[in-house]
N, CA and C atoms as a LAMMPS dump frame, in Angstrom:
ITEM: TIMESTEP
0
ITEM: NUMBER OF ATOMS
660
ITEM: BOX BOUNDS ff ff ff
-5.0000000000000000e+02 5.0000000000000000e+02
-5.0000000000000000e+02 5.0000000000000000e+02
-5.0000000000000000e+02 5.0000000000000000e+02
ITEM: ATOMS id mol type element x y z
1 1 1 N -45.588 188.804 104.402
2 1 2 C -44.436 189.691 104.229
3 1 3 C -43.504 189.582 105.42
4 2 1 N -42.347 190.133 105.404
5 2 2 C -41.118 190.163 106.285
6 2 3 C -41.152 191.119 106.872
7 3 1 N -41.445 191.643 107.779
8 3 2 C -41.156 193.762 107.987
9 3 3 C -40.028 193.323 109.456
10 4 1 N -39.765 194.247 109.575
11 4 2 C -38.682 194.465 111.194
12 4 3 C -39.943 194.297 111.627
13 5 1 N -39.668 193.419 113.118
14 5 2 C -40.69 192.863 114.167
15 5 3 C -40.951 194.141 114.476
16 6 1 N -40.443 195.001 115.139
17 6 2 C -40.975 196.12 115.827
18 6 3 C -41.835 197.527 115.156
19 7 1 N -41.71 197.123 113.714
20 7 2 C -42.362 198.056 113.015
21 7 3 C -43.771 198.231 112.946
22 8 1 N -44.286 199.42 113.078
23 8 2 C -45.705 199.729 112.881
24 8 3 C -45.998 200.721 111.817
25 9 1 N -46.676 200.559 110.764
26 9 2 C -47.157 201.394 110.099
27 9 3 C -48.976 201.745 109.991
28 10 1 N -49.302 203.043 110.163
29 10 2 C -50.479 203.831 109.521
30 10 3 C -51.079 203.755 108.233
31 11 1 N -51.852 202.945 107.487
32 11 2 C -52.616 203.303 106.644
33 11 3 C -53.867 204.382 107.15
34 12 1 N -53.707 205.791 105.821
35 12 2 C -54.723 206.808 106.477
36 12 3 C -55.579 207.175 105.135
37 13 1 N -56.78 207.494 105.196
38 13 2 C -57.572 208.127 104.431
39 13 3 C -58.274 209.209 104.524
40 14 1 N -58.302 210.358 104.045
41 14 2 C -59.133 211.599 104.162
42 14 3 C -60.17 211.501 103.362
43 15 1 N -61.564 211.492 103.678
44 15 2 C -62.67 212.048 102.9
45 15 3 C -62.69 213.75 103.411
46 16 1 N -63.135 214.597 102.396
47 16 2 C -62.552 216.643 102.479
48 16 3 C -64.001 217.036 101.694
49 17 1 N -63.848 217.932 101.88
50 17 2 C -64.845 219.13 101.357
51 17 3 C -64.179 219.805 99.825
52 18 1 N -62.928 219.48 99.321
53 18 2 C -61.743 219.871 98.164
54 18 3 C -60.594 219.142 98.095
55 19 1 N -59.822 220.18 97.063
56 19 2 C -58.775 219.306 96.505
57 19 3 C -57.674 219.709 97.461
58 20 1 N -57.562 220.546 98.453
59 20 2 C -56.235 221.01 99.105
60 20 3 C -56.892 221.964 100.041
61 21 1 N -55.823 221.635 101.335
62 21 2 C -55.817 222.629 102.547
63 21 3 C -55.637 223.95 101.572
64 22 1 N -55.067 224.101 100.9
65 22 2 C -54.238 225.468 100.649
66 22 3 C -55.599 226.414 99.433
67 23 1 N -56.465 225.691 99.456
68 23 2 C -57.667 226.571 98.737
69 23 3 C -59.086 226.47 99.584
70 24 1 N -58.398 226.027 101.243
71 24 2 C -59.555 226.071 101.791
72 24 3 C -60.234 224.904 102.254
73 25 1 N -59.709 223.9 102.112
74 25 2 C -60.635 222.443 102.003
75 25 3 C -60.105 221.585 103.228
76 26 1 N -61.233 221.29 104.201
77 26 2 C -61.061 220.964 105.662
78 26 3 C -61.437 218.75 105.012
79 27 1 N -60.777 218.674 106.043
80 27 2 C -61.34 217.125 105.435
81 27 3 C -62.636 216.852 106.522
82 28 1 N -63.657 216.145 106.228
83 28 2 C -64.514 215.376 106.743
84 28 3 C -64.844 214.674 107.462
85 29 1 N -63.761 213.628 107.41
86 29 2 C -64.229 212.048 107.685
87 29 3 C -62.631 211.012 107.381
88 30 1 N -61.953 211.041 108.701
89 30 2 C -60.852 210.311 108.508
90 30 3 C -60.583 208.936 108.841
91 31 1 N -59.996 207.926 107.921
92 31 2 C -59.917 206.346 108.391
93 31 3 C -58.38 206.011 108.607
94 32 1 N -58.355 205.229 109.429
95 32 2 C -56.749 204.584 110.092
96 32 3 C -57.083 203.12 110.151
97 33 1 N -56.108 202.4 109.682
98 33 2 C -55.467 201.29 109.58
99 33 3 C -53.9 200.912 110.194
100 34 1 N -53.937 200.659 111.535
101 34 2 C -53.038 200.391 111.961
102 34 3 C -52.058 198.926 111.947
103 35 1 N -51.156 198.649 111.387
104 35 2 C -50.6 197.272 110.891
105 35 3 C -49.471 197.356 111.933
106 36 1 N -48.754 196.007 112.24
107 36 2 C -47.746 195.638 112.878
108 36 3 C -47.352 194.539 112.077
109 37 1 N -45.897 194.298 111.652
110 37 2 C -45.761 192.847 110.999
111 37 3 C -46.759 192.555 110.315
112 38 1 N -47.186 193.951 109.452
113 38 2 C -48.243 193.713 107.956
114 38 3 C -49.363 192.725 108.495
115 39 1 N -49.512 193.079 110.025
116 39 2 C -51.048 192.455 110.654
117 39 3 C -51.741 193.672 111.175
118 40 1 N -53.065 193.646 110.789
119 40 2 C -53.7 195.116 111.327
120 40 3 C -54.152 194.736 112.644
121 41 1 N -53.808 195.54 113.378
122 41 2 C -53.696 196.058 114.813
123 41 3 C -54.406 196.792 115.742
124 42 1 N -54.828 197.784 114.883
125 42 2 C -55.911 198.845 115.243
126 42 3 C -56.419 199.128 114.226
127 43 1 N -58.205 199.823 114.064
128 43 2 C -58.524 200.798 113.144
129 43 3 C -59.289 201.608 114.273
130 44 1 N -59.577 202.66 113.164
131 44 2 C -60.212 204.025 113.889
132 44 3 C -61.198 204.569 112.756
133 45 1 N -61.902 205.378 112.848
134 45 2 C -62.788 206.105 111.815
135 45 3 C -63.534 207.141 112.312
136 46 1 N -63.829 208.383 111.941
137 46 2 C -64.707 209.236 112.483
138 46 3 C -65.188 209.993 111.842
139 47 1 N -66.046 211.13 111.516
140 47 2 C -66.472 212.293 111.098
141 47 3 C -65.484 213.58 111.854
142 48 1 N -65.527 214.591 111.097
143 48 2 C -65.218 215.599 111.813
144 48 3 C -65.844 216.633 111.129
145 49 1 N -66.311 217.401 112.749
146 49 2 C -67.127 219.092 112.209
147 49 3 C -65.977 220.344 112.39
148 50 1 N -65.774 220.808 111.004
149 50 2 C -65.292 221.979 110.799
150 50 3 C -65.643 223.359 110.172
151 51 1 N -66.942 223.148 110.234
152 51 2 C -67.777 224.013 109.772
153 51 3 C -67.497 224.616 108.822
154 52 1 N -66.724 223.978 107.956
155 52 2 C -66.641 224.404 106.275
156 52 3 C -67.734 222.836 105.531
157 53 1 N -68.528 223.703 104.479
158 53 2 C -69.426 222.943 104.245
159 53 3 C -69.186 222.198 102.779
160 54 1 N -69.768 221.273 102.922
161 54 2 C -69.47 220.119 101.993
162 54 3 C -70.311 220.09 100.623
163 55 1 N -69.647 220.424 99.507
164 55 2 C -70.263 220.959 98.197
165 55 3 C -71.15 219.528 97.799
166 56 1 N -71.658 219.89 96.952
167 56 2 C -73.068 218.903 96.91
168 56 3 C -72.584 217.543 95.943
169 57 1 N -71.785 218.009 95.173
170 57 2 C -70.524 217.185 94.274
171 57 3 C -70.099 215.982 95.12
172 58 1 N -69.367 216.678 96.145
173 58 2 C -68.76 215.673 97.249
174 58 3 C -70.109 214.919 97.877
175 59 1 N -71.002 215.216 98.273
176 59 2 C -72.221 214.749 99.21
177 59 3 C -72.384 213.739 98.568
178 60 1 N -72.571 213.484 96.851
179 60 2 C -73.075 212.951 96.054
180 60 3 C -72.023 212.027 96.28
181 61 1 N -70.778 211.925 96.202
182 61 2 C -69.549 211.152 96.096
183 61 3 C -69.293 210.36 97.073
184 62 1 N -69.429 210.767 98.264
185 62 2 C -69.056 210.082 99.686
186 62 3 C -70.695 209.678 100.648
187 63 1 N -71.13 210.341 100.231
188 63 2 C -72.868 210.117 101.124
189 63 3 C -72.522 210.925 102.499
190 64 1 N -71.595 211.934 102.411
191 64 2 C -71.307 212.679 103.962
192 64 3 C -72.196 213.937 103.4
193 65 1 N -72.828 214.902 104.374
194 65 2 C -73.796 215.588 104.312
195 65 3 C -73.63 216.564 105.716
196 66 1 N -73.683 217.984 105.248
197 66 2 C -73.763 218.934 106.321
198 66 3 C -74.186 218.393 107.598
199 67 1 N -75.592 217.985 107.103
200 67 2 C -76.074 217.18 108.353
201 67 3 C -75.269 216.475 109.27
202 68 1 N -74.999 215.153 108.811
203 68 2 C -74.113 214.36 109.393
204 68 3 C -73.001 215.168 110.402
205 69 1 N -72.106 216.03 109.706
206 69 2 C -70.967 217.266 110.251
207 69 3 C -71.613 217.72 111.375
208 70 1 N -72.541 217.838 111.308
209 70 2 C -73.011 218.909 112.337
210 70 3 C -72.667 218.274 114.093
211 71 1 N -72.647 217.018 113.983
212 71 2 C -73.251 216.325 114.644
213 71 3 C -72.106 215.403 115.098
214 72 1 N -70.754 215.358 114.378
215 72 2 C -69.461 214.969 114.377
216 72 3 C -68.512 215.577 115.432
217 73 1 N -67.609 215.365 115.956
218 73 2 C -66.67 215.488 116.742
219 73 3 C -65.969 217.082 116.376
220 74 1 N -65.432 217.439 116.802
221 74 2 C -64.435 218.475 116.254
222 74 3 C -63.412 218.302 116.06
223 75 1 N -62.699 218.875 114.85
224 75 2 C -61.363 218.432 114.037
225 75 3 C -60.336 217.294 114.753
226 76 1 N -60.696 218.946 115.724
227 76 2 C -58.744 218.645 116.78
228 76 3 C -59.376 217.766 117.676
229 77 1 N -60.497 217.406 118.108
230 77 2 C -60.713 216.042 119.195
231 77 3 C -60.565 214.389 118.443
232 78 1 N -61.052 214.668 117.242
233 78 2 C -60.742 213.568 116.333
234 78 3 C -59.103 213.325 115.891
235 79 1 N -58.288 214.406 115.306
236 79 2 C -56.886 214.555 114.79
237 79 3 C -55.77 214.257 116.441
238 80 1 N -56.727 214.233 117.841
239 80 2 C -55.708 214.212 118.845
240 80 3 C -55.791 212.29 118.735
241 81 1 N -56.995 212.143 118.565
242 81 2 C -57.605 210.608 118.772
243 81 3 C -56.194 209.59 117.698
244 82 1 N -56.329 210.189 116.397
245 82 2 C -55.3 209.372 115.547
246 82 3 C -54.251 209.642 115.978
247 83 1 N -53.364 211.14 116.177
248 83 2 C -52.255 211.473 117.055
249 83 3 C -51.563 210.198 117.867
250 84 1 N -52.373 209.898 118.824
251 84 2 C -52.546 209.032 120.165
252 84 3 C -52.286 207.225 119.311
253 85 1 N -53.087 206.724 118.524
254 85 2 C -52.86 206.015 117.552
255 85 3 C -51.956 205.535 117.118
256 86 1 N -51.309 206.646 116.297
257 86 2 C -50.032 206.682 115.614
258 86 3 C -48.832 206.676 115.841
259 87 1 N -48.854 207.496 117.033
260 87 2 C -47.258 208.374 118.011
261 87 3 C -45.978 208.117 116.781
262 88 1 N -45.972 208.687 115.551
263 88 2 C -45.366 209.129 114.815
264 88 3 C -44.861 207.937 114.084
265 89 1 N -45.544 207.008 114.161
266 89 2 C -45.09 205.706 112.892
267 89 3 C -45.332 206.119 111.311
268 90 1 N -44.783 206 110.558
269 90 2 C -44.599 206.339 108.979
270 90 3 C -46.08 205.901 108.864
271 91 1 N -46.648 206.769 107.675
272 91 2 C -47.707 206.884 107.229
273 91 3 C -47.868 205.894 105.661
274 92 1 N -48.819 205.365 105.137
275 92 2 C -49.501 204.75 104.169
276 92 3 C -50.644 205.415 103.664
277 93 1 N -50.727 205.86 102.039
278 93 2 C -52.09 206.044 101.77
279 93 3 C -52.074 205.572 99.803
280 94 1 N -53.064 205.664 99.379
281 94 2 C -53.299 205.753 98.163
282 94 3 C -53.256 207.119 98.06
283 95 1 N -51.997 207.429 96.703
284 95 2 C -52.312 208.755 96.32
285 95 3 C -51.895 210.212 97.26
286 96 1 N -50.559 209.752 98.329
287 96 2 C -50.234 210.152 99.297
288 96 3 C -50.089 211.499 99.395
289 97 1 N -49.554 212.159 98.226
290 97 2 C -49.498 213.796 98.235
291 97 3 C -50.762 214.371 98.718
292 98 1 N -52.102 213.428 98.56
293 98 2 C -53.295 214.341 98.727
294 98 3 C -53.279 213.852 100.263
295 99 1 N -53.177 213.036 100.697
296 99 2 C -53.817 212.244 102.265
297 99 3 C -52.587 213.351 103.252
298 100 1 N -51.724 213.425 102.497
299 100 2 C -50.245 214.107 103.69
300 100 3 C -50.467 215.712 103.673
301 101 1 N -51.304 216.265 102.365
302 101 2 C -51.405 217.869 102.954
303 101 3 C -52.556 218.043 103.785
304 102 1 N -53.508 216.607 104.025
305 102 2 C -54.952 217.083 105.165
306 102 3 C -54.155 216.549 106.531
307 103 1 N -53.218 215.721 106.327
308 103 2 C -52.793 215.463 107.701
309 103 3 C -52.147 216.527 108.06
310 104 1 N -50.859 216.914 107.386
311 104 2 C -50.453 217.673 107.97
312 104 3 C -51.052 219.323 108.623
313 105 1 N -51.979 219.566 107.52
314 105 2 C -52.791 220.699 107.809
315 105 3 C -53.913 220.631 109.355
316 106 1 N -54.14 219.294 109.148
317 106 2 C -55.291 219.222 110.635
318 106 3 C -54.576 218.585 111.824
319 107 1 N -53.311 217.835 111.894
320 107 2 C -52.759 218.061 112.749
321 107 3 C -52.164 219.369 113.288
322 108 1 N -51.918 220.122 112.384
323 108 2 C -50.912 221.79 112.934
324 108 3 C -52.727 222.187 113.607
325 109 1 N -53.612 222.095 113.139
326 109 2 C -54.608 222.977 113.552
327 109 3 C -54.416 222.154 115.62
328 110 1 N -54.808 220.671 115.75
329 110 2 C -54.527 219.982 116.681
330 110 3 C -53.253 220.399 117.79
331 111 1 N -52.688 221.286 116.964
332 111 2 C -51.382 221.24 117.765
333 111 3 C -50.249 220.392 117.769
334 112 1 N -50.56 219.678 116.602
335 112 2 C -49.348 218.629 116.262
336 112 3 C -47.996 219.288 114.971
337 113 1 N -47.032 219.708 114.799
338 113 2 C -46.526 219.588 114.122
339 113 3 C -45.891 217.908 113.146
340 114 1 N -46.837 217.805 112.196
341 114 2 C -46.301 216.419 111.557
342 114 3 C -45.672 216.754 109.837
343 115 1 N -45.153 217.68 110.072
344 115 2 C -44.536 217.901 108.429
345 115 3 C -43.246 216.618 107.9
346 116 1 N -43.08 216.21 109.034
347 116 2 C -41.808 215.252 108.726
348 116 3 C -41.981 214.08 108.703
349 117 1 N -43.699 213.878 109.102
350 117 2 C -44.012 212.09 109.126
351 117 3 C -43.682 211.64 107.637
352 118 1 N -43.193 210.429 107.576
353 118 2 C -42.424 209.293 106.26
354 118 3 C -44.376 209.236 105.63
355 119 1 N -44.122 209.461 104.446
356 119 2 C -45.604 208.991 103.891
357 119 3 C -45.029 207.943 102.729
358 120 1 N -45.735 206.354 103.11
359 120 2 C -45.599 205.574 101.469
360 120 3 C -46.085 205.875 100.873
361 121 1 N -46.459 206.085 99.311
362 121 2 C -47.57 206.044 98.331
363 121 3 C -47.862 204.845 98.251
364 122 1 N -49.067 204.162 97.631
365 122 2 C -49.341 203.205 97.268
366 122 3 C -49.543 202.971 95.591
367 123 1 N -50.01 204.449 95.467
368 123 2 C -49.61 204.652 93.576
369 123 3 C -48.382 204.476 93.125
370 124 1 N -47.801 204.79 93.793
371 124 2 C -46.497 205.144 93.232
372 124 3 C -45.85 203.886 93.287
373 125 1 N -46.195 202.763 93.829
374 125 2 C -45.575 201.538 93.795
375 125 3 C -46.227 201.266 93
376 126 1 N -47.236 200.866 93.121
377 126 2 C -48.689 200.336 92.305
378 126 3 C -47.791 200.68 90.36
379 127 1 N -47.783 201.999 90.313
380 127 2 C -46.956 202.552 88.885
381 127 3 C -45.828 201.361 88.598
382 128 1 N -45.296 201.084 89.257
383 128 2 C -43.899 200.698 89.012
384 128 3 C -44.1 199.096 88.986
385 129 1 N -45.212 198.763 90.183
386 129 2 C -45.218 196.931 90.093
387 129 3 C -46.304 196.403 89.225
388 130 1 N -46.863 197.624 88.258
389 130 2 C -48.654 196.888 88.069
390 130 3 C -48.736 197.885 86.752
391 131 1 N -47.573 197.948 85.707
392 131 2 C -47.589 198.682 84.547
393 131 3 C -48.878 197.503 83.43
394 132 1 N -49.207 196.968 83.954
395 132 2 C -50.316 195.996 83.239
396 132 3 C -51.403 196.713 83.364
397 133 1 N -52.012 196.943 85.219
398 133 2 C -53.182 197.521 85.586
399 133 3 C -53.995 198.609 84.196
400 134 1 N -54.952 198.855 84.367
401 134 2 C -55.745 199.892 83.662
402 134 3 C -55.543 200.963 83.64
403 135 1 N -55.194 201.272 85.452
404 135 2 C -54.997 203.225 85.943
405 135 3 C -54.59 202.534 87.261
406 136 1 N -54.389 203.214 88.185
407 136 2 C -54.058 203.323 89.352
408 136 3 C -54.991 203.635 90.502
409 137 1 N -56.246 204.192 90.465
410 137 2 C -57.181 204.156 90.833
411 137 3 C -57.34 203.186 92.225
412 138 1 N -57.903 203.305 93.157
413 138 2 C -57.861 202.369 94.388
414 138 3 C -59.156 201.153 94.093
415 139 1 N -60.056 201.679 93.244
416 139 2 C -60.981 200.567 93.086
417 139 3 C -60.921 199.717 91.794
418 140 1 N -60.033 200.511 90.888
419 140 2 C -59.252 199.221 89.683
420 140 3 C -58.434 198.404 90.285
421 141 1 N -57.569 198.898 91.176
422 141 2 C -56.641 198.223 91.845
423 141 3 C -57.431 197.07 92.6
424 142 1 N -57.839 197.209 92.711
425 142 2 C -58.61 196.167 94.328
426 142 3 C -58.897 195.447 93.034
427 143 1 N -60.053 195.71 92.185
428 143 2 C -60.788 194.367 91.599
429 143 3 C -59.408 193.931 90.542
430 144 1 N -58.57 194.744 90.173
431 144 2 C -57.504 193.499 89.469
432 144 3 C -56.783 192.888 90.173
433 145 1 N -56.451 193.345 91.759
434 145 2 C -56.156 191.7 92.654
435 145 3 C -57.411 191.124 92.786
436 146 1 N -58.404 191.182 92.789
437 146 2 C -59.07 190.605 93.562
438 146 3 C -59.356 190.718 94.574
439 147 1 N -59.141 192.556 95.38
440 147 2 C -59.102 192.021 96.959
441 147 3 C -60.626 192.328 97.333
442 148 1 N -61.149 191.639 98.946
443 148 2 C -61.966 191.726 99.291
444 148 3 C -62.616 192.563 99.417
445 149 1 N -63.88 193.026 98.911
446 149 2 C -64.63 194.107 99.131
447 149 3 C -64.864 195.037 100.908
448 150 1 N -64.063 196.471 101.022
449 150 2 C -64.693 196.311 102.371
450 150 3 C -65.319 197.464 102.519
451 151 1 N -66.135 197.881 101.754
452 151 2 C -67.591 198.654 102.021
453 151 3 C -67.761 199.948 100.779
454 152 1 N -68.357 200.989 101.341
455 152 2 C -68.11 201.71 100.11
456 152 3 C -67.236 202.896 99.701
457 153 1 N -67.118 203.015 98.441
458 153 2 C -65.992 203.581 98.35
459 153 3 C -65.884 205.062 98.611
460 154 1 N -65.274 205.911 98.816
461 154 2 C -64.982 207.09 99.147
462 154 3 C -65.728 207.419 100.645
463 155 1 N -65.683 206.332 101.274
464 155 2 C -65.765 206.468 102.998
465 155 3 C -64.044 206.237 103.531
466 156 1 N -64.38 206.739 104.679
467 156 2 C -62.515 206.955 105.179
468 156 3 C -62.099 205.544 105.283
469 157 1 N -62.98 205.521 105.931
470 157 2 C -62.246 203.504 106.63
471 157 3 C -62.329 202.416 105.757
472 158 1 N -63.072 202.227 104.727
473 158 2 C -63.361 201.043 104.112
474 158 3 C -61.944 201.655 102.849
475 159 1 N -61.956 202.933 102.184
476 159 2 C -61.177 202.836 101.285
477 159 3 C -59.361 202.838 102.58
478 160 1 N -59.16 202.974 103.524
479 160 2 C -58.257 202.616 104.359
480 160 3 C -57.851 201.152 104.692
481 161 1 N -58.782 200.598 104.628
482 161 2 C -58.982 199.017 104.409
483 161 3 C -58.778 198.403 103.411
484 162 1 N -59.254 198.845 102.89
485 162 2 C -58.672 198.622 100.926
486 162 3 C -57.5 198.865 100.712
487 163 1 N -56.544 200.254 101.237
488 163 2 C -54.945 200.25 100.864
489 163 3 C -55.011 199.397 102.016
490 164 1 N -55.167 199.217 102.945
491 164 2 C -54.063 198.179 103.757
492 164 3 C -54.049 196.555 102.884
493 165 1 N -55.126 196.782 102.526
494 165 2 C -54.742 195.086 101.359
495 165 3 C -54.346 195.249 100.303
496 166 1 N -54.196 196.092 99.883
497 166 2 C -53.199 196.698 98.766
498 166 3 C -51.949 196.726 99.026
499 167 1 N -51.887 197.073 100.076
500 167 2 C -50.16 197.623 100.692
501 167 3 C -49.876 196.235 100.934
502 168 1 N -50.48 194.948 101.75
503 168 2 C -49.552 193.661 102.402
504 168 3 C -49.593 193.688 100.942
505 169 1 N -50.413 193.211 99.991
506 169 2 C -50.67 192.708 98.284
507 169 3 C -48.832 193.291 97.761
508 170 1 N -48.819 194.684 97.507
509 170 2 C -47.436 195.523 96.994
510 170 3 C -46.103 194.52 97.814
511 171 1 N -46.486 194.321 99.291
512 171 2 C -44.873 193.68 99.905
513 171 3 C -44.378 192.812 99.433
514 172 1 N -45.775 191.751 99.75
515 172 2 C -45.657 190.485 98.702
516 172 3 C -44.992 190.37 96.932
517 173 1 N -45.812 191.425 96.454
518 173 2 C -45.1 191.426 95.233
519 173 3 C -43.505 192.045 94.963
520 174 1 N -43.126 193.065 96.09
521 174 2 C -41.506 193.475 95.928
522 174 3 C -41.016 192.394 96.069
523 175 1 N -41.054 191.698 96.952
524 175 2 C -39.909 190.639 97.389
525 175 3 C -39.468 190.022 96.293
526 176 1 N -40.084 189.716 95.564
527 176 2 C -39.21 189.031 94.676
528 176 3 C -38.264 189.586 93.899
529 177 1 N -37.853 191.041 93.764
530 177 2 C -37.584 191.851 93.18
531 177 3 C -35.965 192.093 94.224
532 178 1 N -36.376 191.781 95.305
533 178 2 C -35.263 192.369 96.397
534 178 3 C -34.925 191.776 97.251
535 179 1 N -35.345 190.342 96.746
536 179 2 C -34.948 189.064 98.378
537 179 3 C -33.614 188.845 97.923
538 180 1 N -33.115 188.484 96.825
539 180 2 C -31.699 187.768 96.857
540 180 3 C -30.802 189.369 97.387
541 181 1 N -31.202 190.334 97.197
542 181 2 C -30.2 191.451 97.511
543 181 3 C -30.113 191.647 99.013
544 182 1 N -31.828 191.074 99.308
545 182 2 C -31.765 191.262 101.076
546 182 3 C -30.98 190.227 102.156
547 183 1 N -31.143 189.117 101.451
548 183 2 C -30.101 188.264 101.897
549 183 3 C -30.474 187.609 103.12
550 184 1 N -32.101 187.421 103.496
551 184 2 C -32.308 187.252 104.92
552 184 3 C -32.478 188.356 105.381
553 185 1 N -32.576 189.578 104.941
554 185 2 C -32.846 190.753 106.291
555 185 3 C -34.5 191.016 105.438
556 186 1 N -35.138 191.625 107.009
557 186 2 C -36.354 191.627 106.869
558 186 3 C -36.437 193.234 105.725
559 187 1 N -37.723 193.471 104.741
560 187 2 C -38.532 194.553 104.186
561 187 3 C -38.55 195.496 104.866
562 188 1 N -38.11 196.374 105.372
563 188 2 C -38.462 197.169 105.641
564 188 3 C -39.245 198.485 105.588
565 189 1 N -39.63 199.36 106.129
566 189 2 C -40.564 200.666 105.825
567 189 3 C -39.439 201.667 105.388
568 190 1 N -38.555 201.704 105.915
569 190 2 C -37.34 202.597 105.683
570 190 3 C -37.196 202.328 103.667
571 191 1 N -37.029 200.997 103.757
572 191 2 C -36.55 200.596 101.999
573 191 3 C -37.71 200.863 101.564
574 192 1 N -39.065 200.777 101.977
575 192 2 C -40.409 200.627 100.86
576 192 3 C -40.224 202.174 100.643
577 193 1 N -39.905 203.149 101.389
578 193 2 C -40.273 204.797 101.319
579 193 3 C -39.179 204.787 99.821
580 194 1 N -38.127 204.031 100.631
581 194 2 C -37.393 204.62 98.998
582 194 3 C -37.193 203.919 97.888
583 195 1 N -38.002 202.407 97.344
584 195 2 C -38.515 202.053 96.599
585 195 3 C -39.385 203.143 96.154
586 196 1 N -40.343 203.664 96.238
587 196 2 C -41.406 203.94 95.496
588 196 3 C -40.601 205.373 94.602
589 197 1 N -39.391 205.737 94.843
590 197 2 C -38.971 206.642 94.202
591 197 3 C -38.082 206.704 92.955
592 198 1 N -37.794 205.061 92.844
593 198 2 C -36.911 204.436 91.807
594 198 3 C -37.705 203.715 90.882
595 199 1 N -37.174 203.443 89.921
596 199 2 C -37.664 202.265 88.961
597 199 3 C -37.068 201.383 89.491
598 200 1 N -37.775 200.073 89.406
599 200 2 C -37.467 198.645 89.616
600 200 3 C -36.597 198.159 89.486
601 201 1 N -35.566 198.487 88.384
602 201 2 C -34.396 197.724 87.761
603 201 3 C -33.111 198.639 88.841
604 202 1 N -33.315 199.192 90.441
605 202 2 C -32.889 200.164 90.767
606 202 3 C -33.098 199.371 92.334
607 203 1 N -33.963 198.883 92.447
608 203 2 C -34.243 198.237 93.532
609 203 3 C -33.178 197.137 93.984
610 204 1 N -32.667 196.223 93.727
611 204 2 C -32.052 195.724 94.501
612 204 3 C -30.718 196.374 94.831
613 205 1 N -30.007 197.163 93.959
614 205 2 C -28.942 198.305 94.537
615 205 3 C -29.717 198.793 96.235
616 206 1 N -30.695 199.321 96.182
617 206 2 C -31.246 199.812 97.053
618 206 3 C -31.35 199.53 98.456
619 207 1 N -31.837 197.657 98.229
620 207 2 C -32.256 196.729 98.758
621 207 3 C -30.734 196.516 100.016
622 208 1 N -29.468 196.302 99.109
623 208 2 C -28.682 195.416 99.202
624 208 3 C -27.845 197.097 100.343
625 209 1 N -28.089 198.222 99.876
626 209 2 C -27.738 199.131 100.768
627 209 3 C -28.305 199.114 102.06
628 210 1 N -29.486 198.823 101.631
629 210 2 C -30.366 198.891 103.173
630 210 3 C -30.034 197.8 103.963
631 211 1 N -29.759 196.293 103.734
632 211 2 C -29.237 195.445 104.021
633 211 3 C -27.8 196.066 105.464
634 212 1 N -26.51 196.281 104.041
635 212 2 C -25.909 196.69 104.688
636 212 3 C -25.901 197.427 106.182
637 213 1 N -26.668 198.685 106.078
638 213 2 C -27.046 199.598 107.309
639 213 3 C -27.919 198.707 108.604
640 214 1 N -28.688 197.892 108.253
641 214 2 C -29.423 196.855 109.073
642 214 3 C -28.539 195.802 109.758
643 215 1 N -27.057 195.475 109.311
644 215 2 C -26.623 194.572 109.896
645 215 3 C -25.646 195.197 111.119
646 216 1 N -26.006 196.502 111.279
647 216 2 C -25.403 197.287 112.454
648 216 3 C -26.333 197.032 113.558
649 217 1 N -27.706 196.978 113.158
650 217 2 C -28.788 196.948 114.201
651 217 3 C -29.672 195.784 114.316
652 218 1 N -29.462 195.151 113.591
653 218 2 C -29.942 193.384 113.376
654 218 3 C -29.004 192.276 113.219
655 219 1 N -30.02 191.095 113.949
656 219 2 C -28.912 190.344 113.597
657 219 3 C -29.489 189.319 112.164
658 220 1 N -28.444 189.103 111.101
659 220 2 C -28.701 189.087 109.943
660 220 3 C -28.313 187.858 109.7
């Protein structure tokens, strides 16, 4: 893929105890995928103890266990660790509405205000470039590219690993959609945020705007 040299993006994953901060549900077990020029850069992974306990549903789902928690870091020593990581580069996840209310919720606990970090979806492209696929799902997705297996699923880091080869997989496939509009200017994270909000046949309008604004700050 093409990205602006200086760009860094976050692929993040929450394994939680529920479906939402807002009924109570602390996340677990968070994974980071750090990319530069759609090359990963850093990862991170940890447990976290928040002493909200993990329904037996989930235990069964992820293999995380009270136990394990007990014995884990605390929220905000883990949420300062990715903080530090990140220093406010746009975010990546599968399924992003759910990954952006545990961030944002366990960073405010951290002391971070992040309500304004850029989140990509990866569904939401996935919808628009892969109307063939079965569902959208992160592990249909993987085996209808083909991508490499990297461990099991509903752990933070391996399914974080999985969108990050999903996500270079998605760049690769826009371009063709938005190179003649780009004209030589690199993909950007700025255009992918607002790709995923259009239909396709919408994209190179898009493309060819973003272009424009880039040749103030690049040379093209």
């Amino acid at each position: 893929m093409s990205w602006v040299r200086s760009e860094r993006v976050a692929v993040v994953d929450f394994e939680t105890t529920g479906m939402g901060p807002q009924q109570g549900a602390r996340a677990t077990e968070v994974g980071l995928v750090v990319l530069e020029g759609g090359v990963v850069v850093d990862r991170y992974a940890s447990l976290m103890h928040t002493g909200v306990e993990v329904p037996p549903f989930i235990e069964r789902l992820t293999g995380i266990s009270n136990a394990m928690l007990e014995k884990a870091p605390g929220a905000r020593e883990v949420m300062e660790a990715v903080h530090e990581r990140t220093q406010g580069c746009p975010m990546v996840a599968h399924n992003a509405s759910f990954d952006r209310g545990f961030w944002v919720a366990e960073m405010l606990r951290a002391g971070v205000d992040a309500s304004t970090t850029p989140f990509i979806c990866t569904v939401k492209l996935s919808r628009r470039l892969y109307p063939m696929a079965p569902n959208c799902k992160l592990g249909t997705l993987a085996a209808f590219h083909q991508l490499e297996p990297q461990g099991r699923a509903h752990r933070a880091l391996a399914d974080a690993m999985t969108t990050a080869l999903l996500w270079q997989r998605i760049g690769q496939d826009v371009l063709p959609s938005v190179q003649a509009a780009l004209d030589g200017a690199p993909l950007s994270l700025a255009l992918m945020e607002q790709l995923q909000a259009l239909p396709v046949a919408r994209w190179p309008k898009a493309a060819r705007e973003a272009r424009r604004g880039l040749q103030v700050a690049l040379p093209i």
